[in-house]
Structures are given as C-alpha cells and as structure tokens.
C-alpha positions as CSV (number, residue, x, y, z in Angstrom):
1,X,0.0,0.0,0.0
2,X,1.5,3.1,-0.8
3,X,0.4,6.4,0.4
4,X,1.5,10.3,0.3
5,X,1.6,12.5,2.5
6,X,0.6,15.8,2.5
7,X,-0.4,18.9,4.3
8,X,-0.4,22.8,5.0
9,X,-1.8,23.2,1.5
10,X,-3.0,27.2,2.5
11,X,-5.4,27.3,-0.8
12,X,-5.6,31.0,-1.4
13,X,-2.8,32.2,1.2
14,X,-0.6,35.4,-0.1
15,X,3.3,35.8,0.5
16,X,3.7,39.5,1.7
17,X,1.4,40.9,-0.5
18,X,2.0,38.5,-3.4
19,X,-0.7,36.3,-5.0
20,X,0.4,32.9,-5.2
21,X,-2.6,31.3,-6.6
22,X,-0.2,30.5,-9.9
23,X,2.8,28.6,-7.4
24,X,-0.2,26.9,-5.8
25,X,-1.6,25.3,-8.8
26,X,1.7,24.0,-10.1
27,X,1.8,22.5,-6.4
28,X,-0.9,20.8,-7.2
29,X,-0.3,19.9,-10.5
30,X,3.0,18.4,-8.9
31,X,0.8,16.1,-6.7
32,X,-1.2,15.0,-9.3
33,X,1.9,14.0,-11.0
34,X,3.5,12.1,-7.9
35,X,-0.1,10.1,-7.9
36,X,0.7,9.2,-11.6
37,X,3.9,8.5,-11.4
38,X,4.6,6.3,-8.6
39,X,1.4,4.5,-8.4
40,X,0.1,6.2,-5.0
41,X,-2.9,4.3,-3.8
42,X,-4.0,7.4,-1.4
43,X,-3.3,11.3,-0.8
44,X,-3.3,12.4,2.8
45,X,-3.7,15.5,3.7
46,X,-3.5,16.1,7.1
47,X,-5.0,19.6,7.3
48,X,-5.3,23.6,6.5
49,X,-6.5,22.6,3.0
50,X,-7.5,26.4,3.0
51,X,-5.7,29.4,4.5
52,X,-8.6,31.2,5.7
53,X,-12.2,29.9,6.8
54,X,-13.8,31.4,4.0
55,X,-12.0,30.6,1.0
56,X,-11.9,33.0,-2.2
57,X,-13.8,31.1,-5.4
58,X,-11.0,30.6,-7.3
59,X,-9.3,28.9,-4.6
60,X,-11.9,26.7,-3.8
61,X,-12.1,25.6,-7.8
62,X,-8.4,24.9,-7.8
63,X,-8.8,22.4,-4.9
64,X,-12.2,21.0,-6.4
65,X,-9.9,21.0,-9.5
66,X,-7.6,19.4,-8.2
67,X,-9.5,16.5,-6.1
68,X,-11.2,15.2,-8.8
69,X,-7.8,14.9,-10.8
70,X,-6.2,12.9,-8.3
71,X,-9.3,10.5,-8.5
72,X,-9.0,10.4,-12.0
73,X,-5.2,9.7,-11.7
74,X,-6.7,6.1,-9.4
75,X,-5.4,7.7,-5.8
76,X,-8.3,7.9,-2.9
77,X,-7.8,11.2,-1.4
78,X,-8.2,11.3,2.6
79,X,-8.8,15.2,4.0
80,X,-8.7,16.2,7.5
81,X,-9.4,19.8,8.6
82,X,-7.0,21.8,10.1
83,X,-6.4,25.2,12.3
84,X,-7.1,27.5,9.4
85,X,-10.2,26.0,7.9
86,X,-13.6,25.7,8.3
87,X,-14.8,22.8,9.6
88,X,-18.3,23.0,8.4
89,X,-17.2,24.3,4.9
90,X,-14.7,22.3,4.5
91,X,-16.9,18.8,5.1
92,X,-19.7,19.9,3.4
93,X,-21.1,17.1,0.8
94,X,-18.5,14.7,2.6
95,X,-21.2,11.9,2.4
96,X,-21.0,11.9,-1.2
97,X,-17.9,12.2,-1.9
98,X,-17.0,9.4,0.1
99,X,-18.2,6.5,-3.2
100,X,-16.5,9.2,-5.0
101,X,-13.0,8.2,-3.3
102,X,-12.7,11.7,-1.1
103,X,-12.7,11.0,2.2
104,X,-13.4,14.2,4.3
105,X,-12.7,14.0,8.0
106,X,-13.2,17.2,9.9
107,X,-15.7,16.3,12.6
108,X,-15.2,14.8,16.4
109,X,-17.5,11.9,15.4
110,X,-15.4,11.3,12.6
111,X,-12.0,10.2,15.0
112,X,-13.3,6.3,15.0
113,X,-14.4,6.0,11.8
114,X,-11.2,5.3,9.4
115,X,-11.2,4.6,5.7
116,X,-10.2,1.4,5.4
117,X,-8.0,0.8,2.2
118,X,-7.3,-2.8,1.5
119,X,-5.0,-4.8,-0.6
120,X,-3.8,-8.5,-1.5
121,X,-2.7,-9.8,2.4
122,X,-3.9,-6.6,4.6
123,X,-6.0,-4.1,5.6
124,X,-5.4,-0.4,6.3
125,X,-6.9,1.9,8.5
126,X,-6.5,5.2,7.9
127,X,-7.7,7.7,10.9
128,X,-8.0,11.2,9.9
129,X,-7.9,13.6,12.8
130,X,-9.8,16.5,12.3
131,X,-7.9,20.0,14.4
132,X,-8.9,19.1,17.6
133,X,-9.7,22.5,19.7
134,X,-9.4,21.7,23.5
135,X,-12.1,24.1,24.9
136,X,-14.3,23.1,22.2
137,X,-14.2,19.2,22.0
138,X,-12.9,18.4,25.5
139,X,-16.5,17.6,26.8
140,X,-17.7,15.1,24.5
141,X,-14.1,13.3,25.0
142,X,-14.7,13.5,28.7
143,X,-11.4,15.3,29.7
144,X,-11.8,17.7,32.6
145,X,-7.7,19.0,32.3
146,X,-7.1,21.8,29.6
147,X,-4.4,21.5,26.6
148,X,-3.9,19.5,24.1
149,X,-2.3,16.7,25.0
150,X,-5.5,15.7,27.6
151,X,-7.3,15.8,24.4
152,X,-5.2,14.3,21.6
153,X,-4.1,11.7,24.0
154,X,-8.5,10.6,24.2
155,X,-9.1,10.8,21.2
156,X,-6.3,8.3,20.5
157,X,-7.4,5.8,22.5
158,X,-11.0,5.4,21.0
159,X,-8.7,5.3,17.6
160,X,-6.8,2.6,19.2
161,X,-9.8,0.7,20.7
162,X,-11.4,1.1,17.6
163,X,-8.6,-0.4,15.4
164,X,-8.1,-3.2,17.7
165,X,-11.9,-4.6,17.3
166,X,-11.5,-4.2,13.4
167,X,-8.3,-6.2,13.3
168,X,-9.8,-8.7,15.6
169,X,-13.3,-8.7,13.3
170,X,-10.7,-8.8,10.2
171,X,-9.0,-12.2,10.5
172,X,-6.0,-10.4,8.6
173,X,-3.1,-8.7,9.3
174,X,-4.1,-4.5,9.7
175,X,-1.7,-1.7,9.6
176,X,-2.7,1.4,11.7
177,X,-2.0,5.0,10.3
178,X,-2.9,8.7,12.0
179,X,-3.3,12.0,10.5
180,X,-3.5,14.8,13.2
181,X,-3.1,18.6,13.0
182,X,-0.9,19.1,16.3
183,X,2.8,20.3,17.6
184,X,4.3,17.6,18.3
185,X,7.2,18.5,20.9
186,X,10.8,18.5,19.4
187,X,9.1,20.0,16.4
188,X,10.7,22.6,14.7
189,X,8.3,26.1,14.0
190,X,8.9,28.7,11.0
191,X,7.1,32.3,11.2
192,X,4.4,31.0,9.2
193,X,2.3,28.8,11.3
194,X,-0.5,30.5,13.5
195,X,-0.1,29.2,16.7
196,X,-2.5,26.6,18.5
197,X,-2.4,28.0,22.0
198,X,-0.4,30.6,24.2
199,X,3.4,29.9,24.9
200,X,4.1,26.2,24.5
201,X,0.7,24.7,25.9
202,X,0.3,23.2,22.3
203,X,2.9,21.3,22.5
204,X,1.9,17.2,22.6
205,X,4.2,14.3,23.0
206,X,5.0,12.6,19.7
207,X,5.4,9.4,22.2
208,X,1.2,9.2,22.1
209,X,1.5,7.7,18.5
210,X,3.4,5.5,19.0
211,X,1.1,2.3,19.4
212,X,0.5,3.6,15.3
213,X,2.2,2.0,11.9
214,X,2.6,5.7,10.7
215,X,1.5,9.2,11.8
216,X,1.0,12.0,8.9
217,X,1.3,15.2,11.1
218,X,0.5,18.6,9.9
219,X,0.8,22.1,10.9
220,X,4.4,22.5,11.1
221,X,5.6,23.8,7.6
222,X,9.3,22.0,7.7
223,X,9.3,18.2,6.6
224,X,10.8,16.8,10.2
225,X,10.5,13.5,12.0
226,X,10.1,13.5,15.8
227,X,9.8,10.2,16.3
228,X,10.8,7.5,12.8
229,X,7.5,6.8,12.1
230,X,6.1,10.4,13.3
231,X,6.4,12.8,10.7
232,X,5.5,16.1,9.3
233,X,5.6,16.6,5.3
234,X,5.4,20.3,5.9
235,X,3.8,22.7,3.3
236,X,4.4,22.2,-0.6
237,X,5.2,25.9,-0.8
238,X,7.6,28.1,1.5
239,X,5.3,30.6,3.3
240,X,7.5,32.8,5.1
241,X,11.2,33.7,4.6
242,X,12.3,31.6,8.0
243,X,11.4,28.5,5.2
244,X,14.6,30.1,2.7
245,X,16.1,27.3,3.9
246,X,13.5,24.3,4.3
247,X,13.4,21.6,1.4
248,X,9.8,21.5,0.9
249,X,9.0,17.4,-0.3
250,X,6.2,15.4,-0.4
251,X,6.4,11.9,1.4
252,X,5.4,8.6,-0.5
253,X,4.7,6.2,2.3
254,X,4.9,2.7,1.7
255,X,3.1,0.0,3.8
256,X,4.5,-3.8,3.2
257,X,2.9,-6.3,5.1
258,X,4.8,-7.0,8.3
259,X,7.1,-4.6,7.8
260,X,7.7,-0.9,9.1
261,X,6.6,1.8,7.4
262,X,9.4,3.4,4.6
263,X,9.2,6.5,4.0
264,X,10.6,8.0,0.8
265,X,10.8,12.0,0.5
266,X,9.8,13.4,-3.2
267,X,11.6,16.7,-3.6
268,X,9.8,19.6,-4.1
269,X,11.7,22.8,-5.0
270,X,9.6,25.8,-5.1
271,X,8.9,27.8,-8.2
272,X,10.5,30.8,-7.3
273,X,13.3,30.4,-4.8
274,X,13.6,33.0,-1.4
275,X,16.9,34.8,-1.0
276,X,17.5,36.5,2.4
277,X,20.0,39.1,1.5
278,X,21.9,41.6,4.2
279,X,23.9,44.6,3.5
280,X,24.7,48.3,2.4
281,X,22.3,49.0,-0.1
282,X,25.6,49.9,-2.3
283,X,26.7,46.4,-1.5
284,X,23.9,44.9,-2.5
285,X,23.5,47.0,-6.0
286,X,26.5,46.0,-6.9
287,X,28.1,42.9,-5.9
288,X,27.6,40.2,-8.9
289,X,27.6,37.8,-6.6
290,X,24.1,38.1,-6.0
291,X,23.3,37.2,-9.3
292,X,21.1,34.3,-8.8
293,X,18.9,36.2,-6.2
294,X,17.4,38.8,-8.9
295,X,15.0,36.3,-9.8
296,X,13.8,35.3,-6.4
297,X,11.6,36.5,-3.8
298,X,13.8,38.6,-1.8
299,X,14.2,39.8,1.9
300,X,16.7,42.5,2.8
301,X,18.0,43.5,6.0
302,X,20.0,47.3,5.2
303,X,23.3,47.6,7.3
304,X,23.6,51.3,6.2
305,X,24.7,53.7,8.8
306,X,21.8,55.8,8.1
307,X,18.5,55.0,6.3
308,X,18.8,55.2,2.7
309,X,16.6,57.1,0.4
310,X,14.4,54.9,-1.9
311,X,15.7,51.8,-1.0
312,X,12.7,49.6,-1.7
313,X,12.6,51.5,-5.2
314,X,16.6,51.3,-5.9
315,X,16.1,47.5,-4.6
316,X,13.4,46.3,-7.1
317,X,15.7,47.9,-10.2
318,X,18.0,44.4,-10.0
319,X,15.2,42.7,-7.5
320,X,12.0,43.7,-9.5
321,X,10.8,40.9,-6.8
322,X,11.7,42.3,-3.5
323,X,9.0,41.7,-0.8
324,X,10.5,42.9,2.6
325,X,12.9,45.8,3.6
326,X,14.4,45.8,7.1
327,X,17.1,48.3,8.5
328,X,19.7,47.1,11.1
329,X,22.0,50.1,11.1
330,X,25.7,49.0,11.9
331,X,26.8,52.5,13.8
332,X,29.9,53.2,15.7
333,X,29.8,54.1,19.1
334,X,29.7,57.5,19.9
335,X,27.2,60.0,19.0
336,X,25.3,57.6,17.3
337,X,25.0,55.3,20.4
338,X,23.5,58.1,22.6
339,X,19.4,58.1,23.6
340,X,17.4,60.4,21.6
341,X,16.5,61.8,25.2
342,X,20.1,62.5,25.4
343,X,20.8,64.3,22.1
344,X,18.1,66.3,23.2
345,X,19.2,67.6,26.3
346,X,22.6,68.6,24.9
347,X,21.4,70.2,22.6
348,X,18.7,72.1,24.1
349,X,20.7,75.8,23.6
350,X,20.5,75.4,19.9
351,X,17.0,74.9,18.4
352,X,18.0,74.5,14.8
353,X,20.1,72.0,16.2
354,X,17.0,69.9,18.3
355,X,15.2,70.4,15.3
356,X,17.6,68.7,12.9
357,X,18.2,65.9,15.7
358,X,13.9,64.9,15.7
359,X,13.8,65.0,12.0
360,X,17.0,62.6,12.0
361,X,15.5,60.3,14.7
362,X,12.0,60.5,13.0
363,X,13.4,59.5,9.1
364,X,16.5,57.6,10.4
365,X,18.6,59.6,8.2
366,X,20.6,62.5,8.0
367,X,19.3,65.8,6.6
368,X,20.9,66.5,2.8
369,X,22.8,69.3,2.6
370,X,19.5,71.5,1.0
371,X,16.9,70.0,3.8
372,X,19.7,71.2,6.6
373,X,19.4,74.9,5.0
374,X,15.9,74.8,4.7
375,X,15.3,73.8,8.5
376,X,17.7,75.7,9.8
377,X,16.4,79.0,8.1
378,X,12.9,78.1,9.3
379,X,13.9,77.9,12.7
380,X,15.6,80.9,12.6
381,X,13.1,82.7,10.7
382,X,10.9,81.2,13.8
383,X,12.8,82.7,16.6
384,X,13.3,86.0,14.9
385,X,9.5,86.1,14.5
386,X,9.5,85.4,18.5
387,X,11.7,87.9,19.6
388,X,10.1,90.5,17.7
389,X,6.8,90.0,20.3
C-alpha cells in the first residue's frame, strides 16, 4: 500500500502581498503527477487545505480541481481539517464524496471512523484527525484537564480501541495510520504557522503515537521526524522567509505487510526560490555575486549607517521581486549610540540643532545638505519672528 503525505496546503494564502494562486496550482499539478507517477494508492492530507475559513472562489475551484484529478489519476484522497479551515465548509457534501473516493474527516464523530483501504494480504486503517480545539471538544471526549495533549491523548485511545476490534473482526493482518493537526514537541516552527495555543501549551508528546504503523502530522511547515514513524511533510510551498532554507518534499509512504513503514521523501523545490539578502544597499547594488537572487523572492535587512533614500525602489531595479525591507543600522559608538533623550538635552541651547536631531531620529537619516538649509532658516526665521513680540 502506498500512500503520500501531504499537508499545509493554504489554498488561497498570499506571501507579503504577493498572489500565489499561480505557485499553488503548479503544487498541485506536482501532486497529481507524484499520484501518476509512482502509483500512489492514497493522498493524505492532514490539514489547513484552505488558508482562511472562507475561502476565495478561485481557490476553492483549484482544490475542487484538483481533487477530482487525483481521483481520475486512481489515488483515494483522505482530508482532514486543520487550524485555518472551516470545519463546516470544508466537510460539506463529505457523504457523497465518500463513493467518489474523497474522504473528508473534519468532525469529532469522525475520530473512529477510518477509511479502510485494502490490498492483497492486509487491511489499512487510515484515521484522519480532524484540528482538535481543546475548549471546544474536551467535553464530548470526557477530559476535565485543559491543553492539548489531555485531548489528543482521548481521542487516541477510541482510535486505538477502535482499530483493535477491526483487526480482531478482520482475520487479517491491519496496519494502523494517524493524521492529526498538532505540535508535536521537538518539532521545529517557522514564522508561518499560526499558533494553537499561548506559549508552548500546544505542545503534545510525539510518544502518544506511538502504538501507530505511521502518523501524517500537519501544521508545522518543515518536513521533520520526531519520532521514525512520526512525521511532518510540511507545506508544498515556503510561506514565510524563515522557510529560505527548508526543502519543501512530499512523502510517499509505503506500507508492506509486516514490515515498518518506509518513507521515501519526493523533492519539491519551489517555483521561485527565497533569497535573504543583508547589507549596504551599495553592496547589494552591486556585488555580482548576488546574481542568482534577482530572480527570487527577496528579503533584505540594510546595514547602512543611516537609512537610505528609496531603498525599496533602488532594490526592485536588479530585484524587481523584492518583498520585505528591514534596517539594522551598523553605527559606531559615539554620537550615534547616545538616547534620543540624550541628544536632546545637549542640545537644548541650539533649536535648529534639536530640530535637525527629531527630523534625523524620526526619518533615520541625515538631513541633505539642501533640507539642513531649509530647517535651519525656518527655525531661525521662527525665533526672529518670536523675539520680535
């Protein structure tokens, strides 16, 4: 049986301002192609289908799109609902898509009631987890404590029970496998992901899946493996530039008969790489090393002294794809180093010269030579107009 695992699709989710509906659908057009190529038997995806509860049209035609080409490429597709979607939305016709071969999971009742995928010699369960929000499902799972781990760690155990009266009923061998939409502790975050609770109360032991053949996690966007059989795919697209580094892959997941689960990792490489570039904006105008970056989304952290003018405008002239402009001046000590507070008490005797010192403090530059004349004839045009009272 071989599966692949997905997740942290975000159908419909910008990058600083950016559509990237057109990455998104060669995503998908890349999963299809995985289904095709490697004769998948079913595509997980273990949650935030969507980016946002109510999804734009278009987005929701590209994954309608896209879920009846992966049944038309002979994969079962298995959906469980993550932080980011609706629930409600997101399982509505899920009864008849089920003869269909999509499998939408993104209800509490829905934690012991797997699809069961069989082949020549075994059965397997597939239990789709649907974002399990503690203050919201804790009751019906009978867990007074609060957090998530109370929670995941219930709903497990009616999987478990579950799964242990099928493979009894089955008089076959049955393989076990998870999705879930948690933290898993030892995971590693990027800036993308919204978190799932204040500080690190989200954060569940990957040791509770453990009793499982294989556990497709979502919500963290880096492909990482707490535990062997306990992974994450991560997203198919970079979401934020903390992910300039991540190798975004999709995992085909094969299920032998008596054997552990192998996992095999499908690269992924986005469709427009991320560059995180730091500098003067002189060294970075000009230095042909940077070649390969002028055709990739960039971030740029400015090292300049003093703030330069246009920089996001000068930037996009060899980086017509620049997204994100930081400035992390690299002073001397001195002047420089001294409190605004401080500039201003010594050099409270001169005006022109507190004036000059808010406009630098307030534009993070220094006056030109033509603003410093300016101000400085204002403000004495000012004082002469107040002595003369």
């Amino acid at each position: 049986m071989r599966l692949l695992h997905t997740s942290d699709w975000h159908l419909g989710r910008t990058f600083h301002g950016s559509s990237l509906l057109a990455e998104q659908e060669l995503a998908m057009d890349r999963v299809v192609q995985a289904v095709k190529e490697h004769g998948v038997d079913a595509v997980l995806i273990a949650g935030d289908v969507y980016d946002r509860a109510l999804p734009a049209v278009d987005v929701v035609r590209l994954f309608d799109r896209t879920l009846a080409r992966l049944v038309e490429a002979g994969a079962q597709v298995i959906v469980s609902s993550g932080n980011h979607d609706s629930a409600v939305r997101l399982g509505f016709g899920g009864a008849l898509m089920e003869s269909a071969g999509v499998h939408l999971r993104t209800r509490l009742e829905d934690v012991e009631r797997p699809v069961v995928l069989r082949e020549e010699g075994q059965e397997v369960l597939v239990y789709a987890l649907p974002y399990l929000e503690p203050r919201l499902v804790g009751g019906a799972l009978g867990v007074e404590e609060g957090g998530h781990t109370p929670v995941l760690r219930a709903a497990l155990e009616r999987v478990g029970a579950d799964a242990a009266a099928r493979a009894e009923r089955a008089g076959l061998p049955v393989r076990t496998v998870v999705m879930a939409h948690v933290f898993a502790a030892g995971g590693e975050a990027s800036e993308s992901e919204r978190p799932l609770a204040v500080g690190e109360l989200d954060r569940v032991p990957a040791t509770l899946f453990e009793p499982f053949d294989y556990a497709a996690l979502g919500h963290l966007h880096g492909a990482q493996a707490p535990l062997p059989h306990v992974r994450y795919s991560g997203s198919p697209l970079p979401y934020s530039f903390s992910e300039a580094s991540q190798s975004k892959v999709g995992l085909l997941v094969d299920l032998a008969a008596g054997a552990p689960a192998e996992v095999t990792a499908l690269p992924w490489p986005p469709p427009r790489p991320l560059a995180r570039l730091r500098g003067t904006l002189e060294f970075l105008l000009t230095d042909p090393g940077l070649e390969d970056a002028e055709a990739a989304w960039c971030q740029f952290t400015l090292t300049d002294p003093e703030r330069p003018e246009r920089p996001m405008e000068r930037l996009r002239a060899r980086f017509p794809h620049a997204l994100v402009l930081r400035w992390e001046p690299e002073r001397e000590r001195g002047d420089a180093a001294l409190g605004y507070r401080d500039r201003v008490r010594r050099d409270a005797a001169d005006p022109a010269l507190v004036a000059r010192g808010f406009v630098d403090h307030v534009r993070q530059r220094a006056l030109n030579p033509e603003e410093d004349e300016l101000l400085t004839s204002l403000v004495h045009a000012a004082q002469l107009e107040e002595n003369a009272k």
